[in-house]
Backbone as a chain_set.jsonl record, in Angstrom:
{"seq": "XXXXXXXXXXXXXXXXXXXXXXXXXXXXXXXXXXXXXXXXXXXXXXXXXXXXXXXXXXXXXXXXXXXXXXXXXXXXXXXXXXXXXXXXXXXXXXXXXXXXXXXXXXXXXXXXXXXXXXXXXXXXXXXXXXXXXXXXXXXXXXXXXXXXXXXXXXXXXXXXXX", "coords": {"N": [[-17.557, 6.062, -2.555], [-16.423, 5.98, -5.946], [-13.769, 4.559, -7.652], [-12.548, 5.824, -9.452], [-12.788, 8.526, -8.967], [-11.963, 8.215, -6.598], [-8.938, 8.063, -6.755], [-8.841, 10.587, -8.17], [-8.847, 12.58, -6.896], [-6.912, 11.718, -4.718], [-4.672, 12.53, -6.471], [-4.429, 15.049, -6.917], [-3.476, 16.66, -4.691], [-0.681, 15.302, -5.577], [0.463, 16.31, -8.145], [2.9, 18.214, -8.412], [6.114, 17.404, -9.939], [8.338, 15.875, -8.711], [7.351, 15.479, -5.69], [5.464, 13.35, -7.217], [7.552, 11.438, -7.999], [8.374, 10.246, -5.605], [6.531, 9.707, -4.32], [5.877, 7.491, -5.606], [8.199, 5.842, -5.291], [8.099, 5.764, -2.519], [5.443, 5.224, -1.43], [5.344, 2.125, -2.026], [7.298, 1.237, -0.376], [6.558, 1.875, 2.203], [4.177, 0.534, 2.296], [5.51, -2.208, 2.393], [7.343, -1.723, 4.636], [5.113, -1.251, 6.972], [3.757, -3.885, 6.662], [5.534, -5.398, 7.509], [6.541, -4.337, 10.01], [4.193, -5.144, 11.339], [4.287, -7.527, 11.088], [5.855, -8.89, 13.2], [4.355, -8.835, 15.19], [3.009, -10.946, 17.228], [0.657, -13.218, 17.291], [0.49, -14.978, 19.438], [-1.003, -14.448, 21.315], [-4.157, -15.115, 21.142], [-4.185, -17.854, 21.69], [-2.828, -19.386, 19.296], [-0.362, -21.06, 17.973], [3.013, -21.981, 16.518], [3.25, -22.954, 13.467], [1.501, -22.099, 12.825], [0.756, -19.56, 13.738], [3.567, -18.197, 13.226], [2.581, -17.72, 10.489], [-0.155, -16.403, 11.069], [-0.145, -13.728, 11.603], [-0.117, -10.069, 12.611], [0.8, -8.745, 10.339], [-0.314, -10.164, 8.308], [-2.895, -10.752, 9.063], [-3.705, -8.068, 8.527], [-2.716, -7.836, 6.05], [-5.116, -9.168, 5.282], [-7.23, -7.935, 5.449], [-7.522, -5.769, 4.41], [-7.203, -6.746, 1.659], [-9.895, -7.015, 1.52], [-11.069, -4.738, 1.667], [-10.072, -3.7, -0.803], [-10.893, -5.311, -2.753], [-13.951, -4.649, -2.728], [-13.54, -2.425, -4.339], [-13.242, -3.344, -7.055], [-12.522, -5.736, -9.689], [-10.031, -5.603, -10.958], [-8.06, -3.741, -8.992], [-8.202, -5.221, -6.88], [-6.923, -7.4, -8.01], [-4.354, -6.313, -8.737], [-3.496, -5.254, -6.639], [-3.572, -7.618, -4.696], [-0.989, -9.128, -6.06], [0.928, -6.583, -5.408], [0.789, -6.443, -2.6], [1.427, -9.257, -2.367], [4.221, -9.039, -2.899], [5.391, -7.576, -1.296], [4.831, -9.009, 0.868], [6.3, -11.096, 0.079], [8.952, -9.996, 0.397], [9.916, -9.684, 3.052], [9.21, -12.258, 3.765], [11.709, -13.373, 2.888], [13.593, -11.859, 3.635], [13.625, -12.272, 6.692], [14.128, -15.495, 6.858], [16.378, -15.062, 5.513], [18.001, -14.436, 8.045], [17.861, -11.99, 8.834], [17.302, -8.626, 10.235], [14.487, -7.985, 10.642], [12.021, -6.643, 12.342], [14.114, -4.243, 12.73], [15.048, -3.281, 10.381], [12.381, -2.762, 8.867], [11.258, -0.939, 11.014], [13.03, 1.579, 10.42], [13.28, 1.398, 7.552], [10.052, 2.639, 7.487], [10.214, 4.948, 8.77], [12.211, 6.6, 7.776], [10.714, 6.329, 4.419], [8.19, 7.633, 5.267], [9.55, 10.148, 6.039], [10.764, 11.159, 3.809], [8.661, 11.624, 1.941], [6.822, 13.318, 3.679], [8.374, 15.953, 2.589], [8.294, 15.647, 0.149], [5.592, 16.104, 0.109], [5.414, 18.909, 1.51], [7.148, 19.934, -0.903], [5.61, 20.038, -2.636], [3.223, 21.567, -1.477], [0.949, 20.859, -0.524], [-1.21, 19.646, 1.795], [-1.057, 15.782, 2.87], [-3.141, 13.725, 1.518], [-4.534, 11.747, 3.322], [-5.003, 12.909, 5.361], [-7.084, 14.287, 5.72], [-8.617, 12.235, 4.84], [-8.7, 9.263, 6.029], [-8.786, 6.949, 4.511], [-7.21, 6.762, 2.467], [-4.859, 5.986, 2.595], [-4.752, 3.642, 1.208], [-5.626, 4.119, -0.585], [-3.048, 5.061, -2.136], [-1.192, 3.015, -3.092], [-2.761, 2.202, -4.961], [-2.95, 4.2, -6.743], [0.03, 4.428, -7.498], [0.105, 1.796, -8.723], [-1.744, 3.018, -10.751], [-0.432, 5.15, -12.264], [1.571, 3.782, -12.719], [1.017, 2.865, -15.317], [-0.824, 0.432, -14.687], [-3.968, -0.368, -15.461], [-6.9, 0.552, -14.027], [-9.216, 0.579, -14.061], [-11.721, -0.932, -15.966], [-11.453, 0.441, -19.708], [-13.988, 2.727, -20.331], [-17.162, 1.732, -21.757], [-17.941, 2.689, -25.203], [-21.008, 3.894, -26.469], [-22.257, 3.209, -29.946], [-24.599, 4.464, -32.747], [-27.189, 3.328, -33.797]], "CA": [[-16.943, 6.799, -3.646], [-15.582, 5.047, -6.892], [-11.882, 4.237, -7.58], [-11.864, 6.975, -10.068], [-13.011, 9.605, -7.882], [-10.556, 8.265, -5.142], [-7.869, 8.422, -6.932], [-8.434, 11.478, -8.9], [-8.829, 13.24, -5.407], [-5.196, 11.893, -4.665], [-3.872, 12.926, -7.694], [-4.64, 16.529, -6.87], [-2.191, 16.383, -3.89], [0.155, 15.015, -6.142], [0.692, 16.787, -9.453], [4.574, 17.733, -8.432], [6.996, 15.958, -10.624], [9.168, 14.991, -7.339], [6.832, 14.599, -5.092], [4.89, 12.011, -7.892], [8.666, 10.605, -7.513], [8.587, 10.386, -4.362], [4.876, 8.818, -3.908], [6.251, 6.315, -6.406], [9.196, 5.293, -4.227], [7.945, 5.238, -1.071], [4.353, 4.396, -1.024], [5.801, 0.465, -2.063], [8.178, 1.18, 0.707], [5.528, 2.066, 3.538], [3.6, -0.645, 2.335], [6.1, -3.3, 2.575], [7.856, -1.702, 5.839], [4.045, -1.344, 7.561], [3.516, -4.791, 7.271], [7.206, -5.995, 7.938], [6.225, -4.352, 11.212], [2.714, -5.996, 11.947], [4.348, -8.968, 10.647], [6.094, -8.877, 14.236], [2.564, -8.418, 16.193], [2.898, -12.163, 17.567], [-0.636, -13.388, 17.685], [0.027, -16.457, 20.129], [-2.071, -14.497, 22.855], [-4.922, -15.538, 20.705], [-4.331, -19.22, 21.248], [-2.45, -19.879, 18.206], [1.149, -21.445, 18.215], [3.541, -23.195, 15.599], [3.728, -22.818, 12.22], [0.016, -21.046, 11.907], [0.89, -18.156, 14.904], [3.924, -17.402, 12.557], [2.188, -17.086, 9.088], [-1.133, -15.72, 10.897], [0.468, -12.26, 12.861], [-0.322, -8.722, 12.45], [1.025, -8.353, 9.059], [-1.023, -11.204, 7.214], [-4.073, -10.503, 9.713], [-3.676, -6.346, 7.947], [-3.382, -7.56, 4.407], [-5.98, -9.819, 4.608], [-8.815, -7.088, 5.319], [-6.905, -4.294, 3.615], [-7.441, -7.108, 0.168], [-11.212, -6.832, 1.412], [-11.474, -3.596, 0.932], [-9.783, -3.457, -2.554], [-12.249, -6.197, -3.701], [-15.096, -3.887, -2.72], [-13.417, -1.595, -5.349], [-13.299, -3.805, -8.196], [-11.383, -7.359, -9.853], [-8.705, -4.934, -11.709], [-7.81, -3.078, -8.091], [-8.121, -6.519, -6.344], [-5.879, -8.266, -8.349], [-3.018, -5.353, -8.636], [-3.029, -5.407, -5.131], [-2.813, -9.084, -4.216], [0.097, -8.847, -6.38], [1.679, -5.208, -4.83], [0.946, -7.187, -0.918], [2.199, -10.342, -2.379], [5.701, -9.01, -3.401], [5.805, -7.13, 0.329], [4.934, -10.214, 1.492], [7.744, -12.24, -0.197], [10.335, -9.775, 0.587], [9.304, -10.089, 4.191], [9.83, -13.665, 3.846], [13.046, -13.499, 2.917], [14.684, -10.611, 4.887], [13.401, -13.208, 7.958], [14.915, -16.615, 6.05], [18.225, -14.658, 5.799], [18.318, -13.991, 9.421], [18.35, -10.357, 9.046], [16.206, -8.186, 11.499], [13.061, -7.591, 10.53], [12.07, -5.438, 12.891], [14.831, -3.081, 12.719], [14.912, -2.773, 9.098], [10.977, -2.536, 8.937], [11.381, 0.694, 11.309], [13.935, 2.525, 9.782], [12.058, 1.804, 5.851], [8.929, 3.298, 7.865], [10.537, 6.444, 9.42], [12.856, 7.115, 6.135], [10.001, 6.645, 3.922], [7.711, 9.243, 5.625], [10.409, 11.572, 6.478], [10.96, 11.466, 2.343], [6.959, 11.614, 2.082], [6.75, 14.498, 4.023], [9.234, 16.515, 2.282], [8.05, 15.628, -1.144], [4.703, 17.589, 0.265], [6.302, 20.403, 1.292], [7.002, 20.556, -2.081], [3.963, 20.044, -3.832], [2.759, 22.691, -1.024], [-0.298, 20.293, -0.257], [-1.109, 18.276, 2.753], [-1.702, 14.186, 2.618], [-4.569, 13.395, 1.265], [-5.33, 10.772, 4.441], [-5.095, 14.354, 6.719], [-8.545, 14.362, 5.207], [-9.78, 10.647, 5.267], [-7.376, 7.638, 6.248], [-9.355, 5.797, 3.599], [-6.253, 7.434, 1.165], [-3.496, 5.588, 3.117], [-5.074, 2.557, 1.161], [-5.554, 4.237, -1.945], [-1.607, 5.364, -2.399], [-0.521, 2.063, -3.825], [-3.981, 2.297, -6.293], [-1.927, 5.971, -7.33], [1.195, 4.055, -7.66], [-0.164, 1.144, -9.906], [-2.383, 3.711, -11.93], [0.84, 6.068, -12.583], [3.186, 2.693, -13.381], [0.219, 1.965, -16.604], [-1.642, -0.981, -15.036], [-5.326, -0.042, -16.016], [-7.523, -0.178, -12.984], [-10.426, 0.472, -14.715], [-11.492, -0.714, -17.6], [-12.347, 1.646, -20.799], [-15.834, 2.911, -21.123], [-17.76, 1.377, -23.222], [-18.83, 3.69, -26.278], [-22.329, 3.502, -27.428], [-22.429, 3.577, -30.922], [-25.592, 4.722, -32.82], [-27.351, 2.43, -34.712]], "C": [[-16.308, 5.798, -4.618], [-14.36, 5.199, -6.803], [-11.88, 5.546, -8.33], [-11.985, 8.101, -9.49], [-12.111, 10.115, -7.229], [-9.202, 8.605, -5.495], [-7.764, 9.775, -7.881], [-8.09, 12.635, -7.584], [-7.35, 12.831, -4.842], [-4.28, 12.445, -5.516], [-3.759, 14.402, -7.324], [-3.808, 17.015, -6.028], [-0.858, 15.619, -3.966], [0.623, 14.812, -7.291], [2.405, 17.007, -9.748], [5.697, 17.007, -9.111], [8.195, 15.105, -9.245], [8.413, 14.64, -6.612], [6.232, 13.568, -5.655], [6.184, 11.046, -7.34], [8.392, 9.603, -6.605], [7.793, 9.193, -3.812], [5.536, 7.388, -4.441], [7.353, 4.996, -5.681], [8.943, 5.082, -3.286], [6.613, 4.864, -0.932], [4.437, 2.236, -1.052], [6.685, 0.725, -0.777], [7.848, 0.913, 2.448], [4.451, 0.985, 3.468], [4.431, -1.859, 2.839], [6.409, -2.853, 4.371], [6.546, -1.537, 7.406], [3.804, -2.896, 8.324], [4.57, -5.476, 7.431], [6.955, -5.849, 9.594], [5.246, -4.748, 12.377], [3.549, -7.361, 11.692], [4.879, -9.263, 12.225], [4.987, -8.714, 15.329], [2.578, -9.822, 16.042], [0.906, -12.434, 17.871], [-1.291, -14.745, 18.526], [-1.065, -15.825, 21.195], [-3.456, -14.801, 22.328], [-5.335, -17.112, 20.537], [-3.44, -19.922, 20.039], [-1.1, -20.012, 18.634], [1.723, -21.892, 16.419], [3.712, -22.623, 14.878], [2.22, -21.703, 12.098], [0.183, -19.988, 12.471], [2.292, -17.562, 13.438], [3.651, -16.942, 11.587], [1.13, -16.498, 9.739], [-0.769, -14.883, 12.298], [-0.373, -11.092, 11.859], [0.089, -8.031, 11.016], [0.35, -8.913, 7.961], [-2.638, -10.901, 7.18], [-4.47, -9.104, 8.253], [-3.917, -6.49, 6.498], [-4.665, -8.6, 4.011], [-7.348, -8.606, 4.633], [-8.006, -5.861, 4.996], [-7.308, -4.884, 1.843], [-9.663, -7.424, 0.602], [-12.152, -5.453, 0.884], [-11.37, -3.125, -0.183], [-10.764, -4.356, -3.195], [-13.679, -5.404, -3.268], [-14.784, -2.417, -4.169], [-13.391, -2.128, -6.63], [-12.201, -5.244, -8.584], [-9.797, -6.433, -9.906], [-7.376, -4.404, -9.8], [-7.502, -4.15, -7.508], [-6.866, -7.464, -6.912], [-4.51, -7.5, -8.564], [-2.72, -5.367, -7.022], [-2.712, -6.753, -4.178], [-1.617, -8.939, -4.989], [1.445, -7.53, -5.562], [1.552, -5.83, -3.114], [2.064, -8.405, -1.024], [3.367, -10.331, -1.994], [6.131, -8.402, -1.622], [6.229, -8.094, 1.412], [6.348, -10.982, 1.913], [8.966, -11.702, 0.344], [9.985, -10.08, 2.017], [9.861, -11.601, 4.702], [11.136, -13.637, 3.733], [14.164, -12.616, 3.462], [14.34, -11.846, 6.089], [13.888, -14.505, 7.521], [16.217, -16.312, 6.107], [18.722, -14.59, 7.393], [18.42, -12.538, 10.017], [17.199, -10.099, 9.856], [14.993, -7.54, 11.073], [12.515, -6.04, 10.909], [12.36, -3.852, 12.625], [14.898, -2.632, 11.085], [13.458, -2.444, 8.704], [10.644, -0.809, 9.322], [11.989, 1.487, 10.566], [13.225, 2.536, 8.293], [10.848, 2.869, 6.205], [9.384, 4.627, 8.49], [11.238, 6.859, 8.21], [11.853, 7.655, 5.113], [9.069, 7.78, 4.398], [8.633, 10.246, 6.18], [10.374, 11.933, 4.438], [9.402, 12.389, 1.948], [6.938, 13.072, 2.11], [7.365, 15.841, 3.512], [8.937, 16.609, 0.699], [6.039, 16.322, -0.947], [4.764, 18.792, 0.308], [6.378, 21.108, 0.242], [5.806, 20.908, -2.86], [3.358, 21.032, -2.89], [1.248, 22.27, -0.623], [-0.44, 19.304, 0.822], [-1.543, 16.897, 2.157], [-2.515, 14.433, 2.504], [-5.07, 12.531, 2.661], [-5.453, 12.406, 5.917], [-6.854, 13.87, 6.491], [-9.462, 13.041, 5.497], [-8.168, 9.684, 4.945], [-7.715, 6.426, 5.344], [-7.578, 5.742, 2.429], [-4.816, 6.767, 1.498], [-3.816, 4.123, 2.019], [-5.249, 2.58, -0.476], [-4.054, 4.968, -2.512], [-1.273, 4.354, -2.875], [-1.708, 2.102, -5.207], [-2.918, 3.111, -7.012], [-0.906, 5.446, -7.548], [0.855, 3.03, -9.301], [-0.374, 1.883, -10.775], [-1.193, 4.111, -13.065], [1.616, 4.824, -13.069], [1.812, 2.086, -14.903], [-0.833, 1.396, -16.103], [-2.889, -0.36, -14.511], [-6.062, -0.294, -14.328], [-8.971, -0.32, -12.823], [-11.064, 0.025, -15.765], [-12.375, 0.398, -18.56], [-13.522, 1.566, -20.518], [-16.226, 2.616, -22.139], [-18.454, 2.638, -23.888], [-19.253, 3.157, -26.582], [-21.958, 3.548, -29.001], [-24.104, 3.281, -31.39], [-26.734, 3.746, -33.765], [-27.937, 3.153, -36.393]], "O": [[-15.697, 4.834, -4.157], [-13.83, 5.914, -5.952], [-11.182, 6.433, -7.837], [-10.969, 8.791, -9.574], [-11.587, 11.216, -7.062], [-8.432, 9.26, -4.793], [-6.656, 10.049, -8.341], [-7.102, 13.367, -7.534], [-6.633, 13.777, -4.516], [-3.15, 12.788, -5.17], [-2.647, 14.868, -7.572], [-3.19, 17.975, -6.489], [-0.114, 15.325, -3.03], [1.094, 13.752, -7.704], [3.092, 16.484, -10.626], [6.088, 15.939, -8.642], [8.6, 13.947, -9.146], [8.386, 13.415, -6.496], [6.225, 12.58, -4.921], [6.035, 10.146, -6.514], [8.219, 8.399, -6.798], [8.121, 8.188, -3.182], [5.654, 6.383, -3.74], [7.265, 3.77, -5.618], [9.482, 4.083, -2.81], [6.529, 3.944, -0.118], [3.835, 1.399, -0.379], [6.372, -0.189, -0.015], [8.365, 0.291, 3.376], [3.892, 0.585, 4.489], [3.936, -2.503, 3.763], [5.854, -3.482, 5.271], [6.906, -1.661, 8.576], [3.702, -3.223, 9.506], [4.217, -6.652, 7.514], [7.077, -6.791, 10.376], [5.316, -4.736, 13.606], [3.17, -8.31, 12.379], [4.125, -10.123, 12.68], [5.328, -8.355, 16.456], [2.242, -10.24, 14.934], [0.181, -11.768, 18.61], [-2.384, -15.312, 18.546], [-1.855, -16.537, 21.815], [-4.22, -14.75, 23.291], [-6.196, -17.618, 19.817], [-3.484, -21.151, 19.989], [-0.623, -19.279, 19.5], [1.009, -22.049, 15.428], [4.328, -21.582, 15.105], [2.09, -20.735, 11.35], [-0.247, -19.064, 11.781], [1.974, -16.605, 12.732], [4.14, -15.847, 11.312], [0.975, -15.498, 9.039], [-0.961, -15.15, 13.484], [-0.99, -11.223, 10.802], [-0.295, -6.909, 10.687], [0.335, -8.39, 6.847], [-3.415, -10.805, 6.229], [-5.266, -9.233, 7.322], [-4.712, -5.87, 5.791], [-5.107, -8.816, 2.883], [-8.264, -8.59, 3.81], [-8.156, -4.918, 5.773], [-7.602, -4.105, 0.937], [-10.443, -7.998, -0.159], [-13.162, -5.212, 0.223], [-12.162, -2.338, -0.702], [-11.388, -3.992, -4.192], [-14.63, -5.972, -3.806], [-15.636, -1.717, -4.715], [-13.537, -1.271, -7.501], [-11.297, -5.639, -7.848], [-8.81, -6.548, -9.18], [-6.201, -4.742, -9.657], [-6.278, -4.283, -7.489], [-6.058, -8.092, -6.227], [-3.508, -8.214, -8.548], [-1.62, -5.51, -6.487], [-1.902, -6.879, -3.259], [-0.867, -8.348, -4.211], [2.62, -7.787, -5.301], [2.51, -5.486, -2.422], [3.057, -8.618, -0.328], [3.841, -11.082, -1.141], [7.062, -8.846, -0.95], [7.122, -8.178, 2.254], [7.023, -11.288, 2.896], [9.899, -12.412, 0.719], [9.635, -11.26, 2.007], [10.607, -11.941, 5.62], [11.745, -13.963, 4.752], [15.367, -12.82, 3.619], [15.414, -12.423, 6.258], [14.439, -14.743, 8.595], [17.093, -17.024, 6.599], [19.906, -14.725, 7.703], [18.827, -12.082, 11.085], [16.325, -10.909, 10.166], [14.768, -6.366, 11.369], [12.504, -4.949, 10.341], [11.67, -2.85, 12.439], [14.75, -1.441, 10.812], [13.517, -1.485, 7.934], [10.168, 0.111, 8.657], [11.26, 2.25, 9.932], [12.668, 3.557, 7.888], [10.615, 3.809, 5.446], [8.444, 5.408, 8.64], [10.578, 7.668, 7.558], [11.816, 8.844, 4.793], [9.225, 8.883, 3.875], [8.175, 11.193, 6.82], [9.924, 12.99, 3.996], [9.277, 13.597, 1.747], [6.995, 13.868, 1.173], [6.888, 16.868, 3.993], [9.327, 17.586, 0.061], [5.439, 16.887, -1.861], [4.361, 19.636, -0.493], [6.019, 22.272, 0.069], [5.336, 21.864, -3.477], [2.644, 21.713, -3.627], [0.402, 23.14, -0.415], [0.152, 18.225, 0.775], [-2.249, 16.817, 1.151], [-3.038, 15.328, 3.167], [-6.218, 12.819, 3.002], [-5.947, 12.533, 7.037], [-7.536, 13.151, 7.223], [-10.525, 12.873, 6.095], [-7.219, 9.558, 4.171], [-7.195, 5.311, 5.349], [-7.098, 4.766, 1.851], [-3.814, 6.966, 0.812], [-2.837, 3.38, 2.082], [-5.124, 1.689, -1.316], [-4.225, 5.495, -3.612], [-0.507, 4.842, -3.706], [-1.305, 2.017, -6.367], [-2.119, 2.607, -7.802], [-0.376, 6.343, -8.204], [1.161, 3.308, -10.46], [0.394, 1.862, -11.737], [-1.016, 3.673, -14.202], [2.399, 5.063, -13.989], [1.866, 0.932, -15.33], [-1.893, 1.576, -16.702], [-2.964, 0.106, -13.375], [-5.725, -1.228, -13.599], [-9.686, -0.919, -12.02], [-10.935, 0.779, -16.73], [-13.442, 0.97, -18.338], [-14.145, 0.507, -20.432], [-15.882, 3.003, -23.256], [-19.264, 3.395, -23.353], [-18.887, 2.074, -27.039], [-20.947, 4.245, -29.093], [-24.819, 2.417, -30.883], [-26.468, 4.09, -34.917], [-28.13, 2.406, -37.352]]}, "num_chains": 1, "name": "protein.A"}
């Protein structure tokens, strides 16, 4: 299915002016606090130690073939989303640099955010779109960029006639 498709098909389960809110606020939230929590998925039982076991865990592993699948959708999609992982990334980094708990703040973003989630359906009176296909858990930050402006398509070219 194309990007515009995919995301017009989310859009439809999220016309709502709060739940849009909502999507807006917490899909960056469930992204970041997702992989905050893979980022903890130690991957020494794989052999790996040191400095490469901590940058290559369960959270780096996730966005690296989560940015495979956005580059099967296009540069525009691909490059909004290395950017929208990046920043997850970084905070990530630095909640763990401060000394703060990872973990525990990771969970609680991830149970908050879908308790909000859920509640901003309710309203809109429509189930998740991923009820349907779990592809849509992947296209919620697409729906976020789209909705904040940044183009993810570019214009159609118009023919003109000669």
């Amino acid at each position: 299915m194309q990007l515009n498709a995919l995301l017009e098909e989310y859009r439809q389960s999220h016309t709502h002016a709060v739940n849009k809110l909502i999507h807006l606020i917490c899909v960056p939230t469930i992204v970041f606090s997702t992989l905050a929590l893979l980022w903890n998925l130690n991957l020494e039982l794989f052999g790996l130690s040191g400095a490469v076991a901590h940058w290559v865990n369960g959270g780096t592993v996730t966005a690296a073939f989560a940015t495979l699948y956005y580059a099967t959708l296009g540069l525009r999609p691909l490059l909004g989303m290395i950017v929208f992982g990046g920043l997850a990334l970084a905070l990530i980094v630095a909640i763990e640099s401060a000394g703060l708990p990872l973990l525990a703040i990771g969970a609680a973003v991830f149970v908050l955010s879908w308790v909000v989630q859920i509640y901003g359906h309710k309203l809109e009176g429509a189930k998740p779109s991923f009820i349907k296909d779990l592809q849509f858990l992947l296209i919620g930050p697409l729906f976020v960029l789209d909705e904040l402006g940044f183009h993810l398509q570019p214009a159609p070219q118009h023919q003109t006639a000669a």
